[in-house]
C-alpha positions as CSV (number, residue, x, y, z in Angstrom):
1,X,11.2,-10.5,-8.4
2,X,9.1,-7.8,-6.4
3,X,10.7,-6.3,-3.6
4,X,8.6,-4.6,-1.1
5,X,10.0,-2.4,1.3
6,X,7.7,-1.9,4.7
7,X,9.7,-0.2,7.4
8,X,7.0,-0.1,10.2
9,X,5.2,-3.6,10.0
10,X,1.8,-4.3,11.2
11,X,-0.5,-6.7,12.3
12,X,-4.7,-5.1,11.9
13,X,-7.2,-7.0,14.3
14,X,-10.7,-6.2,13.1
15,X,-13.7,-6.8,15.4
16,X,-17.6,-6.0,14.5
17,X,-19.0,-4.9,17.6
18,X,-22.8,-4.2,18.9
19,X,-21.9,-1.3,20.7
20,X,-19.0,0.7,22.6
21,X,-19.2,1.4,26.0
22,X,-16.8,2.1,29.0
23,X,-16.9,0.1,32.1
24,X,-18.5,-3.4,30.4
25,X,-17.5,-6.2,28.4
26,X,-18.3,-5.9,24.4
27,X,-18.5,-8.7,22.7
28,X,-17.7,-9.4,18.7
29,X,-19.8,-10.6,16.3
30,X,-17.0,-11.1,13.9
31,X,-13.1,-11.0,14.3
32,X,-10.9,-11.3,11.6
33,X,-6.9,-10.8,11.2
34,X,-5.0,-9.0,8.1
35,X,-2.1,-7.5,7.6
36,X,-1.1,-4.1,7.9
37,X,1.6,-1.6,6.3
38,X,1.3,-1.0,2.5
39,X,4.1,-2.6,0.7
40,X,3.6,-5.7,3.1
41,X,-0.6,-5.3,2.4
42,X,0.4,-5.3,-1.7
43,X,3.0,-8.6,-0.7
44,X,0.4,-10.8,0.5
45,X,-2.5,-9.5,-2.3
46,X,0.0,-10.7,-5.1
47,X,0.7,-14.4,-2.7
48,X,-2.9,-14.6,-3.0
49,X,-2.3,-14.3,-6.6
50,X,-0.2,-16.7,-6.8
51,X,3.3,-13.8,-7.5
52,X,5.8,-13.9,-5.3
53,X,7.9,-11.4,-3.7
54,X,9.9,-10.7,-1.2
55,X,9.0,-8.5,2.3
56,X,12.2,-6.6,3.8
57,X,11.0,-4.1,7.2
58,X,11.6,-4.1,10.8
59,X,10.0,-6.4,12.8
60,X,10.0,-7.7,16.2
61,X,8.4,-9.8,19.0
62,X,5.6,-11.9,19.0
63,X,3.3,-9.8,16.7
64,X,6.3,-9.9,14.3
65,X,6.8,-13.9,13.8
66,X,3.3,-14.0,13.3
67,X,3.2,-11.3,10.6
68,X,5.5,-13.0,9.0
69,X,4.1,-16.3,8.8
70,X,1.3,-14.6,7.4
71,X,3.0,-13.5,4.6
72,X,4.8,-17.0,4.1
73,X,1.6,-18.5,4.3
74,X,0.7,-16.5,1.3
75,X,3.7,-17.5,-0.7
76,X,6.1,-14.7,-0.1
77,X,9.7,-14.7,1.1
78,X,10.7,-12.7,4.0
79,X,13.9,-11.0,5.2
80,X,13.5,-8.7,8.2
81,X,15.6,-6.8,10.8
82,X,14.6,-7.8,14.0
83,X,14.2,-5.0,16.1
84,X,13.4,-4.6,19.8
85,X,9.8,-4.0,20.8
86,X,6.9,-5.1,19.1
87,X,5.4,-5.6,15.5
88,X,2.7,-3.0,15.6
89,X,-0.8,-4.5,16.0
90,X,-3.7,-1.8,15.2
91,X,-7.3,-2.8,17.1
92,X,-9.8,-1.6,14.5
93,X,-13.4,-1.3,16.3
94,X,-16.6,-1.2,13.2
95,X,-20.0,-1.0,14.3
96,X,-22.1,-3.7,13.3
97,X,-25.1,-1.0,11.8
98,X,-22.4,1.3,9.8
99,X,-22.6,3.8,11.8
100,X,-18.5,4.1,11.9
101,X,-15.3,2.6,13.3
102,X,-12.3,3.8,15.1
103,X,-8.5,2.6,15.2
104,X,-6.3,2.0,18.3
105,X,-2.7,2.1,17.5
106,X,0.2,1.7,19.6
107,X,4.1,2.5,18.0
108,X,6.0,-0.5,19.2
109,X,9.0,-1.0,17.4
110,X,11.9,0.5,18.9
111,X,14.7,0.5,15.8
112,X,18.1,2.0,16.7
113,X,20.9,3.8,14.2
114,X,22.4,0.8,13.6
115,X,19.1,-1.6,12.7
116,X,18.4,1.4,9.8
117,X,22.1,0.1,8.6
118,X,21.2,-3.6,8.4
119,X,17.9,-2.9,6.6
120,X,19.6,-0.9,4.0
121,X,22.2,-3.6,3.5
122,X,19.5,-6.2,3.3
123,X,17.8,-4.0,0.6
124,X,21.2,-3.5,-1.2
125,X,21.5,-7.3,-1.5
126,X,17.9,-8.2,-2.4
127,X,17.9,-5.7,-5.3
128,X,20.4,-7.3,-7.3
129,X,17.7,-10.2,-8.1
130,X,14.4,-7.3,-7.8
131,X,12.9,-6.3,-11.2
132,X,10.6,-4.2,-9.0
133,X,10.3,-2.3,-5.3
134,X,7.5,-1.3,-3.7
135,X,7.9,1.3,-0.9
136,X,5.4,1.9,1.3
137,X,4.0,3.1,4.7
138,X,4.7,4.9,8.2
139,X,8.2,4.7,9.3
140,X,9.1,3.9,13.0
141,X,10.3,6.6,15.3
142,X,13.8,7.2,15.2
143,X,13.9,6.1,11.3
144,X,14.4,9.5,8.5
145,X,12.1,10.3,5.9
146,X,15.3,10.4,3.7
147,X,15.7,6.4,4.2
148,X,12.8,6.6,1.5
149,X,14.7,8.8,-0.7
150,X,17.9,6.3,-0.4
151,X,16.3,3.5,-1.4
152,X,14.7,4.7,-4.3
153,X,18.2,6.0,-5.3
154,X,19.8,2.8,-5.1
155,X,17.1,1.1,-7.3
156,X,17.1,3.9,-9.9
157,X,21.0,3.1,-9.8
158,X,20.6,-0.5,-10.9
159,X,17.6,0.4,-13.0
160,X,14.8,-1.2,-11.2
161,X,11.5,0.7,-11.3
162,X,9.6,1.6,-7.9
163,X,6.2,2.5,-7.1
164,X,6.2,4.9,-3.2
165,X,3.1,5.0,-1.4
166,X,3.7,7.5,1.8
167,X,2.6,10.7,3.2
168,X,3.9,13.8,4.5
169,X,7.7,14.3,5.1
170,X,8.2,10.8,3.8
171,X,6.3,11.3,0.3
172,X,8.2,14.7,0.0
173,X,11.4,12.6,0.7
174,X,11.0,9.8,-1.7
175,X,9.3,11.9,-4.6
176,X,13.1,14.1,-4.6
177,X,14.3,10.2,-5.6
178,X,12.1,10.5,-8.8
179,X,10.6,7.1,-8.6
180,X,8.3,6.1,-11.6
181,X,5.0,5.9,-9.9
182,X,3.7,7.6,-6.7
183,X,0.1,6.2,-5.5
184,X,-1.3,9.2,-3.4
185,X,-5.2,9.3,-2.4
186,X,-7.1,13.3,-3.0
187,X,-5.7,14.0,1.1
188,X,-2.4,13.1,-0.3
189,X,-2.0,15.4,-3.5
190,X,-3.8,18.4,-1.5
191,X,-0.8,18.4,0.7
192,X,1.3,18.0,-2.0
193,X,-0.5,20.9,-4.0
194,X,-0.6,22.6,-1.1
195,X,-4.9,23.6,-2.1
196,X,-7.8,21.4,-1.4
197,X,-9.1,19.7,-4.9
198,X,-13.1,19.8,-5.7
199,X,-13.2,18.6,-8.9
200,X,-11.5,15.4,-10.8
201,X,-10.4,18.4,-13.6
202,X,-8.5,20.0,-9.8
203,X,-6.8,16.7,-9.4
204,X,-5.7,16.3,-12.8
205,X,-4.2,19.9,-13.2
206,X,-2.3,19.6,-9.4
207,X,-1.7,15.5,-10.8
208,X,0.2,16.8,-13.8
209,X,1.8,19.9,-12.0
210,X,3.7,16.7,-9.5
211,X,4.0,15.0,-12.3
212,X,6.2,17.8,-14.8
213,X,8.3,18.5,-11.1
214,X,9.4,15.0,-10.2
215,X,8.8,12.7,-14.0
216,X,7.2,10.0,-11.8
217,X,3.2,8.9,-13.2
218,X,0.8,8.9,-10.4
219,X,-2.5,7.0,-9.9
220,X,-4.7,9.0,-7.5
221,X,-7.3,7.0,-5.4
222,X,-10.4,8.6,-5.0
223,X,-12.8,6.5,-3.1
224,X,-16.1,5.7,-4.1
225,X,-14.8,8.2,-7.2
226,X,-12.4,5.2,-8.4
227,X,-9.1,6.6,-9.6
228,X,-7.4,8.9,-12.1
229,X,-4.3,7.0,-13.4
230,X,-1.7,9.6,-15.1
231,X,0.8,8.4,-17.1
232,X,3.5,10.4,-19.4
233,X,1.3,10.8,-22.5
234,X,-2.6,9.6,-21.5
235,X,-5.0,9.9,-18.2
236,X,-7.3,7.2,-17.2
237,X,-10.3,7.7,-15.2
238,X,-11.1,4.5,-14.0
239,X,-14.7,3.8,-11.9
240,X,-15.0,1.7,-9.1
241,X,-16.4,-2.1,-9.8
242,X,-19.8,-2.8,-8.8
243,X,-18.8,-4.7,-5.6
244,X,-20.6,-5.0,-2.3
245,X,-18.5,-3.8,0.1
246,X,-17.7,-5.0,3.5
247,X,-14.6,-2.9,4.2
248,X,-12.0,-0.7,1.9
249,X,-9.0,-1.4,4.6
250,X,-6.0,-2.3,2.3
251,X,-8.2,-1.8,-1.1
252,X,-6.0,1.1,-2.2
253,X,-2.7,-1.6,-1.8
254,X,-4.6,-3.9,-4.4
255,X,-3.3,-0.9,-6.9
256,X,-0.3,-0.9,-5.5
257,X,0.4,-4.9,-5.8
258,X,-1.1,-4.7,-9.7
259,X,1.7,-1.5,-10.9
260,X,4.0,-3.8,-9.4
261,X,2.8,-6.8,-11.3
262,X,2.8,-5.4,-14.8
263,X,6.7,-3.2,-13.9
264,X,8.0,-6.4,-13.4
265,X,6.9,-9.0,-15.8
266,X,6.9,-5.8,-18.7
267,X,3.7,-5.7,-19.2
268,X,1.7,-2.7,-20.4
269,X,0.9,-0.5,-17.8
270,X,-2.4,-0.3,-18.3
271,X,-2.5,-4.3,-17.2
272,X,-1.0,-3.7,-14.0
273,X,-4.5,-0.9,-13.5
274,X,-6.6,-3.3,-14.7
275,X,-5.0,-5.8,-12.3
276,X,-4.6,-3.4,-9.7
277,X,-8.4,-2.1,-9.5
278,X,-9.6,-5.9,-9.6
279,X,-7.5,-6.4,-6.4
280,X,-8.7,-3.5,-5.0
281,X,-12.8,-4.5,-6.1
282,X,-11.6,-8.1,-4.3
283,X,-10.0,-6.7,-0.8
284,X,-13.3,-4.9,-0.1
285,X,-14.9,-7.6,-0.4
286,X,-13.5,-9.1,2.9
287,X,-13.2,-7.7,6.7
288,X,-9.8,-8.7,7.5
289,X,-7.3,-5.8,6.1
290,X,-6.1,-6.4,2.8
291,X,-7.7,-9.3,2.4
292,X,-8.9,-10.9,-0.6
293,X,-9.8,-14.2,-3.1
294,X,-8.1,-14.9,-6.0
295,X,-11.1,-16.1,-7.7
296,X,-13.0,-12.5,-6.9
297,X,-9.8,-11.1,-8.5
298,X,-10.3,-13.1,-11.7
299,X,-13.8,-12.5,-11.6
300,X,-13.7,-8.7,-11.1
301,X,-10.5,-8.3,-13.9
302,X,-12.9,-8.1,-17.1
303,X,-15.2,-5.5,-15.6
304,X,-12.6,-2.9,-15.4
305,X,-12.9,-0.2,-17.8
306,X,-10.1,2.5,-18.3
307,X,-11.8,5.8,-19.3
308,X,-9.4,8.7,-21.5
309,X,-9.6,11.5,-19.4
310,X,-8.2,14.6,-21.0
311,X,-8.7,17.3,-17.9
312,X,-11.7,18.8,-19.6
């Protein structure tokens, strides 16, 4: 079973809007509803694939049942701490010609010392039927960076693989866990290399220089540039799929939902990038975060190509 840990949960409301303007009504052309949070985003891209997997965060209020029927509706199992307050819901505004779009978001969960404790307990029971954890995201106010770090302790303890997806103090704290895959984009690894990167041979010497400190493999998401997957002894450049694309919102969880695919049923890594770039081709395709089709995914899976890339 995948476990996926998502601390700060989230609702994203997107809305396609002529214009934006103070002082009037606007209205949308298009609304649509997705979830929000990355371990939760790469939950309900592998319900849509038909894998199952199990959601553990804080949650709370009326935004926060409804999250979670989301994911249920998608075929995963849930087991959140309620909290006070609210599941988060993000307002993203995109202009209808391109021209940009702009996120309103609110903190609204409100977890206390003791709701940290139930969470970790939760996790501590779930692992012992988890062949995989995903952690992933923000964390609430009030909650440590080091919870990351504890959780990916307690899996390495029981031998379960994870794959962290975070920033900033909570990256830092989960990569001292060692866990076996880190899934940073190029702002990401310029913090952690502390030196902006220009070139894909920049990202692969700072990519190997996290990779000797902490042992983990990283796949580094580059945008329109694709990805650069490095694993212990090869590096894969891998392009982006020839997709028309309506938004990236939750794309970079599609890779995040395939390494967990392939770390739990064994396969060969290199399935779980094939898997994971043809979930990320298939979210883009949709306006609602983290969206996606199961037949874009199957459709997208054989154009994937995995490039050697040696650094030179």
């Amino acid at each position: 079973m995948i476990l996926s840990v998502n601390p700060n949960t989230c609702i994203d409301r997107t809305l396609v809007i002529p214009e934006f303007a103070l002082n009037k009504t606007i209205r949308a052309s298009r609304f649509a509803l997705g979830m929000g949070g990355k371990a939760a985003d790469a939950s309900w891209i592998l319900g849509e694939y038909g894998i199952p997997s199990l959601v553990l965060g804080f949650a709370a209020g009326v935004s926060g049942k409804q999250m979670e029927q989301m994911l249920i509706d998608r075929g995963a199992r849930t087991d959140f701490t309620w909290v006070e307050g609210e599941t988060r819901v993000h307002t993203i505004l995109v202009m209808e010609d391109g021209s940009g779009q702009s996120t309103f978001a609110v903190p609204t969960l409100i977890v206390k010392p003791e709701h940290i404790i139930d969470l970790e307990a939760r996790f501590s029971k779930a692992l012992t039927q988890a062949n995989c954890v995903i952690v992933g995201g923000t964390l609430p106010e009030n909650v440590p960076a080091e919870l990351y770090s504890r959780i990916i302790s307690k899996a390495h303890e029981s031998g379960i693989p994870s794959v962290l997806d975070a920033s900033g103090s909570s990256l830092l704290a989960g990569l001292r866990s060692r866990p076996e895959f880190i899934k940073p984009n190029r702002a990401e690894l310029e913090e952690l290399a502390g030196t902006s990167l220009h070139t894909l041979r920049d990202i692969y010497a700072a990519g190997k220089d996290i990779q000797r400190q902490y042992g983990c493999s990283l796949v580094i998401t580059l945008g329109d540039e694709g990805s650069l997957a490095i694993l212990p002894d090869v590096c894969y450049r891998i392009p982006v799929l020839p997709v028309e694309v309506v938004s990236t919102a939750g794309a970079g969880d599609g890779m995040l939902a395939g390494l967990a695919a392939a770390l739990s049923a064994g396969w060969p890594i290199e399935e779980g990038l094939k898997l994971g770039t043809a979930m990320a081709g298939a979210v883009c395709l949709q306006l609602a975060t983290a969206d996606c089709r199961k037949a874009d995914i199957s459709r997208l899976l054989p154009l994937v190509q995995l490039i050697p890339f040696s650094g030179d």
